[in-house]
C-alpha positions in Angstrom: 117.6 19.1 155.1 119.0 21.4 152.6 116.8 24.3 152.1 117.4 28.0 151.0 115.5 29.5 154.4 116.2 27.8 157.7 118.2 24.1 156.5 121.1 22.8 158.5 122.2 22.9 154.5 121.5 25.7 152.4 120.9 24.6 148.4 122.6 21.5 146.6 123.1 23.3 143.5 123.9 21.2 140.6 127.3 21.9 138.6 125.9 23.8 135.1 123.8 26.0 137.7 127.0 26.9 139.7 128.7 27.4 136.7 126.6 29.7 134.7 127.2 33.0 134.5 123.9 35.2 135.0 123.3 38.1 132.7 120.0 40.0 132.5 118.2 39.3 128.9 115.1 40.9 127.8 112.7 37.5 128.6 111.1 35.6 130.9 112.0 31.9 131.5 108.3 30.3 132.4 108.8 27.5 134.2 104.8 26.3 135.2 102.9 23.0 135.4 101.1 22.6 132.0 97.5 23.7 133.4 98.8 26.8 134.0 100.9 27.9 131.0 98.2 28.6 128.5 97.0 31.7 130.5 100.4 32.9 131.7 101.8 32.7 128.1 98.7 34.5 126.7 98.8 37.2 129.1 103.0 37.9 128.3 101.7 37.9 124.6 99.0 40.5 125.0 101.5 42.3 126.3 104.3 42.0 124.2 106.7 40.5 126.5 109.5 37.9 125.4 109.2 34.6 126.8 111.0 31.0 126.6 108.7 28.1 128.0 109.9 25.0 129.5 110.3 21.9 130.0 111.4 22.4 126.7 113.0 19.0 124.8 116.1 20.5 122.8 116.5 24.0 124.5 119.1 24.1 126.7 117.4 25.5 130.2 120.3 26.5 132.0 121.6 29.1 129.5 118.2 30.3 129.6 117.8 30.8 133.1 121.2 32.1 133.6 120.2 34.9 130.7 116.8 35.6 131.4 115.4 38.9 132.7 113.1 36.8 135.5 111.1 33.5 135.7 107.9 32.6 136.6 107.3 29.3 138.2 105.5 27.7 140.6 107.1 26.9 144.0 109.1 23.9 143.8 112.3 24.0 145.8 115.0 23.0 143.5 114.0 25.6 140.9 113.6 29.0 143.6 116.9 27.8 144.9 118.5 27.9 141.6 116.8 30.7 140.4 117.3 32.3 143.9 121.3 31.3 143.2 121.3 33.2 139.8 119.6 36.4 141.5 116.6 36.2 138.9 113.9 38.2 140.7 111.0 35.2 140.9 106.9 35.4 140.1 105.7 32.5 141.9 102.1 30.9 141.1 102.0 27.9 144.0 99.6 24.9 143.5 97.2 26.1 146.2 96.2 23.6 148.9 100.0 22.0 148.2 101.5 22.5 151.6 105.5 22.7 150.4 104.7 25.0 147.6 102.4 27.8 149.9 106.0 27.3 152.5 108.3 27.7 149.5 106.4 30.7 148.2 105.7 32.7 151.8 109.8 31.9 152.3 110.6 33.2 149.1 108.4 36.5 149.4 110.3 37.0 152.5 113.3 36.7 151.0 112.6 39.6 148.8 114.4 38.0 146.0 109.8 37.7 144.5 106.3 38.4 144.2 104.0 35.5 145.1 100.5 35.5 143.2 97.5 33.6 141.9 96.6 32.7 139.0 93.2 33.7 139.2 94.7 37.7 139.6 97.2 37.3 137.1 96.9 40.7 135.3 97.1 42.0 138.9 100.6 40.1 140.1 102.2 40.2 136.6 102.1 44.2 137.1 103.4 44.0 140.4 106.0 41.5 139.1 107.1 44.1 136.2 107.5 46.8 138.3 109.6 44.5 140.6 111.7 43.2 138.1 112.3 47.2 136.7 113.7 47.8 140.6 115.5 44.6 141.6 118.8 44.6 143.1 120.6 41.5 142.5 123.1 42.5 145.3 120.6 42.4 147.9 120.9 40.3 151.1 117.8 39.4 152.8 117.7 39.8 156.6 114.2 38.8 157.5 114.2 38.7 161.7 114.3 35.7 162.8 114.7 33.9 159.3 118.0 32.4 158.1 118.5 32.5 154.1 121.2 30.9 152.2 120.7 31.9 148.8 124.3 30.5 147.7 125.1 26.8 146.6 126.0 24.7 150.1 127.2 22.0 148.0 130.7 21.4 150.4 129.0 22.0 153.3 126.9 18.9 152.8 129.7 17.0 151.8 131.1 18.5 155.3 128.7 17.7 157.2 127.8 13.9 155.3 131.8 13.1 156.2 131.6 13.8 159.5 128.7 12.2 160.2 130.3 9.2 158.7 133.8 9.5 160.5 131.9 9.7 163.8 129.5 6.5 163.2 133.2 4.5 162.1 134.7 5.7 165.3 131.5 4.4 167.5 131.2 1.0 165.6 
């Protein structure tokens, strides 16, 4: 399972990601299910603050999220990792009642690379996520006890591990 906490594979990150070079811009990247944009992109307007929304046909995402100052998302694995792999400090507004999104979220708060919230507090987590994004130290390694982060693309270990396997099944056949 590749995972960014506790896989025998940390994150298959995919070439552009692993390529990008991450820079900190003055927007957020929003990256949220369509029932949930309308308020999250009216509450960054009230307040004045830049924004790019995706899925967007014709922008071209991974620039974006390599340049932006954070994103908010919800908690879908592939995303965190590459946003984790970037070092873009993370707002995370999980489907609730969506078992892999609450895990994803909890893993990523104790990562200390984000701020988990609801939507129903937005105001509330949005000024907690500010504040966090005006203190965030890229550089920082978790070291939650007991918890095993690989924030890093794990792309040859997979490979590694996926040839070995193989080699070993040829030799018992």
């Amino acid at each position: 399972m590749s995972s960014f906490y506790q896989g025998d594979v940390g994150p298959i990150i995919r070439r552009e990601i692993r390529e990008a070079q991450p820079e900190t811009g003055d927007f957020f990247l929003v990256y949220l299910h369509e029932s949930m944009r309308p308020q999250v992109v009216e509450e960054l307007e009230k307040r004045g603050l830049k924004h790019q929304v995706f899925p967007q046909p014709g922008e071209d995402f991974v620039a974006a999220l390599a340049s932006c100052r954070g994103v908010i998302t919800n908690a879908g694995h592939q995303l965190l990792s590459e946003t984790l792999h970037l070092k873009k400090p993370v707002l995370s507004l999980p489907f609730e009642k969506q078992y892999e999104q609450t895990l994803n979220a909890k893993m990523l708060e104790k990562s200390g690379r984000g701020i988990v919230g609801r939507l129903t507090s937005l105001e509330e987590y949005l000024d907690k996520y500010l504040s966090f994004t005006e203190h965030f130290d890229p550089s920082y390694r978790p070291s939650e006890a007991g918890v095993h982060f690989r924030l890093e693309d794990d792309s040859r270990r997979a490979i590694d591990l996926l040839q070995r396997h193989l080699e070993q099944r040829e030799r018992v056949s």
